[in-house]
C-alpha positions as CSV (number, residue, x, y, z in Angstrom):
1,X,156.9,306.6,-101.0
2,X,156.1,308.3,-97.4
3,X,154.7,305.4,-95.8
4,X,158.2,303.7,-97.0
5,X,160.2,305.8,-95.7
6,X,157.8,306.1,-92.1
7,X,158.0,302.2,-92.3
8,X,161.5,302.1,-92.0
9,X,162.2,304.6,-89.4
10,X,159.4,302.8,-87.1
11,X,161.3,299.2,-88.0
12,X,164.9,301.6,-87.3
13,X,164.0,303.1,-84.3
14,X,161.2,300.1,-83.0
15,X,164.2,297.7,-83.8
16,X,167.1,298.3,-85.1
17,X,169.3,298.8,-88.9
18,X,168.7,294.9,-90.2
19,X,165.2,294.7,-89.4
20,X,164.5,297.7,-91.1
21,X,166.8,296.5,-94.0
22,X,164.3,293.3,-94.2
23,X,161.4,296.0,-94.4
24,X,162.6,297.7,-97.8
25,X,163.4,294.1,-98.7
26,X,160.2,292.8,-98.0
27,X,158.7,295.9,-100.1
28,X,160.9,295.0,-103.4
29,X,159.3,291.8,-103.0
30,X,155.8,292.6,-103.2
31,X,155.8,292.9,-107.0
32,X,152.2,293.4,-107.3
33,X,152.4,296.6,-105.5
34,X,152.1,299.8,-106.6
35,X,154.5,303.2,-104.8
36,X,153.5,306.5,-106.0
37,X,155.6,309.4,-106.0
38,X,154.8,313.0,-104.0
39,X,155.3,315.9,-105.7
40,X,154.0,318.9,-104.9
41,X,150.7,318.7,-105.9
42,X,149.9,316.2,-103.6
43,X,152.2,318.0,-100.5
44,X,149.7,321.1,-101.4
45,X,146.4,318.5,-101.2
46,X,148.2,317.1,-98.5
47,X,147.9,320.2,-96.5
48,X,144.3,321.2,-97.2
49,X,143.5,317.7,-95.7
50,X,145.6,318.8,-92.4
51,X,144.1,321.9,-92.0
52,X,140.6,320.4,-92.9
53,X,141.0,317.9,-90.0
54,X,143.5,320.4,-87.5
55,X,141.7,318.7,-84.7
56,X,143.1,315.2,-85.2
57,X,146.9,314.0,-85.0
58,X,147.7,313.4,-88.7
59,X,151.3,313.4,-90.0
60,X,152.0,314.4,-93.4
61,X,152.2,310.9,-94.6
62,X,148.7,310.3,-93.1
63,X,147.2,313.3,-95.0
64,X,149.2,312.1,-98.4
65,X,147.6,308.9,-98.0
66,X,144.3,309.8,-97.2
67,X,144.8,312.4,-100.9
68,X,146.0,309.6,-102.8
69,X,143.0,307.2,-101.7
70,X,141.1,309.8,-102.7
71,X,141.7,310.8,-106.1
72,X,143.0,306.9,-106.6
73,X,139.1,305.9,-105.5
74,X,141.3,303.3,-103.8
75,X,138.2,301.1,-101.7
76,X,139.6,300.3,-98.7
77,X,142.9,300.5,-97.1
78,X,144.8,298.1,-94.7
79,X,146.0,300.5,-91.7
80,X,147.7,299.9,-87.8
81,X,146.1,303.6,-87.7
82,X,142.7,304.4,-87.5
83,X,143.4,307.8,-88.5
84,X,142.8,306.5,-92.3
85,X,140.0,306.0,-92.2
86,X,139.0,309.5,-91.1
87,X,136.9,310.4,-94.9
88,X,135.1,307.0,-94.9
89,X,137.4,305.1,-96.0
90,X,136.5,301.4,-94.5
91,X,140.0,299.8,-93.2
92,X,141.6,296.5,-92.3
93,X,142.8,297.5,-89.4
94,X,146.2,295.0,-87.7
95,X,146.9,295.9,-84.3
């Protein structure tokens, strides 16, 4: 859900209100895709992960994905940051 909610405030403040309408759009489309929740338990997992890597500039939806790829043993993750693949994760990197 955090990388939804980062996606739209890039598209909002990148673009502007309609384009980042089409984003959440374009995510109710993708019916074979999968948003998880955060809870706490994954904030708190979250935050080990920042701490772990303090010397790097990860947000809290970088460290939340990185948990969730983790204990989803999700193979390999399709990024415009190269901050995912920080634990070995191989990404698909779009720049």
């Amino acid at each position: 859900m955090l990388v939804i909610a980062e996606g739209h405030a890039w598209f909002l403040r990148r673009y502007d209100r309609t384009r980042a309408l089409q984003f959440l759009a374009m995510i109710e489309d993708m019916t074979p895709l999968s948003v998880t929740s955060v809870g706490k338990g994954e904030q708190e997992k979250a935050a080990e992960i920042l701490r772990r890597y303090s010397d790097q500039d990860l947000t809290m939806t970088d460290a939340v994905g990185l948990h969730v790829m983790r204990t989803q043993r999700i193979p390999v993750c399709w990024s415009t940051d190269f901050h995912l693949g920080i634990t070995g994760v191989p990404l698909v990197i779009d720049r």
